[in-house]
N, C-alpha and C positions, 0 to 999 in steps of 0.2 A: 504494500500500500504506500503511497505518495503522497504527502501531503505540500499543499504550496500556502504558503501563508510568510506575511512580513516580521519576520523574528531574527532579519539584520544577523549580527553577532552575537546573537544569544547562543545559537551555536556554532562547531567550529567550521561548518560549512556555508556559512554567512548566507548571503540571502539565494538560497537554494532551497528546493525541495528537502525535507528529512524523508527517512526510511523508519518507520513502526515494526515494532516486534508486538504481534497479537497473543495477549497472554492469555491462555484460557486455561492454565491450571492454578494459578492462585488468584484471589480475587482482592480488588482495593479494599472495598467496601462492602461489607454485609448489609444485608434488610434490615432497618432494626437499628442501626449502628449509628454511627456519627460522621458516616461518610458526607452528607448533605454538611457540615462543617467547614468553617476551615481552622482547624484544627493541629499542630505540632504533632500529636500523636496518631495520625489518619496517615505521615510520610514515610515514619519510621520502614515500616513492614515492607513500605516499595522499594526501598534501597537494593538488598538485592537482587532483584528483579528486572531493575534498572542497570544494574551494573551487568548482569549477563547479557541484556538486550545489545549494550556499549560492545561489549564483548564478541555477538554475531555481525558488529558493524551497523546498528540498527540506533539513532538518536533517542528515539523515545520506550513508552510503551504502552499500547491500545490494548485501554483492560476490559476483556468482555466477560459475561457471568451469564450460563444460564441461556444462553442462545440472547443474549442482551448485550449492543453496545454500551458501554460504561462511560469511559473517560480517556482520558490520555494525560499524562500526567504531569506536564506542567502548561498545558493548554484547554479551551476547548471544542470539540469537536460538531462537526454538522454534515449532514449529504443534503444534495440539493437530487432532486430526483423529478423526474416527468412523468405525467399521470397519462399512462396510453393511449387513454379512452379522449381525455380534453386536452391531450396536449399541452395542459399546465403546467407549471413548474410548483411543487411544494419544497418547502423546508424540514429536515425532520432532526431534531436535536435529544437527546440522550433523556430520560426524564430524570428529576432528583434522586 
């Protein structure tokens, strides 16, 4: 996955596309928890997770749970999609 967005030198590949690593074996945030936070103790657990992602060559990581996009972890996420039938364009964003 690809994502293009303005985050400059936030990373070391300046203003370029990153590379996501989709985590679906450990999750950010449980149902029930304090993920909808922003909270010191919500980051801890992603470290290393984060660091293996760094590891495959991969900037981030897109935490899915559950057949559910999540988050990404130090951004946020959206798809822009076309409805076949009208042709529309909708928005669909992660919910809390």
């Amino acid at each position: 996955m690809i994502v293009s967005s303005p985050v400059g030198p936030y990373y070391p590949t300046g203003f370029n596309p990153i590379s996501l690593h989709c985590e679906t074996h450990y999750i950010r945030s449980a149902p029930g928890g304090t993920g909808g936070h922003k909270l010191g103790g919500n980051y801890g657990p992603t470290i290393a997770v984060g660091n293996d992602a760094i590891k495959k060559g991969h900037q981030q990581v897109l935490w899915l749970w559950n057949g559910k996009v999540g988050e990404i972890g130090s951004s946020n996420i959206f798809f822009v999609l076309k409805d076949k039938q009208t042709g529309k364009r909708k928005v669909l964003t992660p919910e809390l």
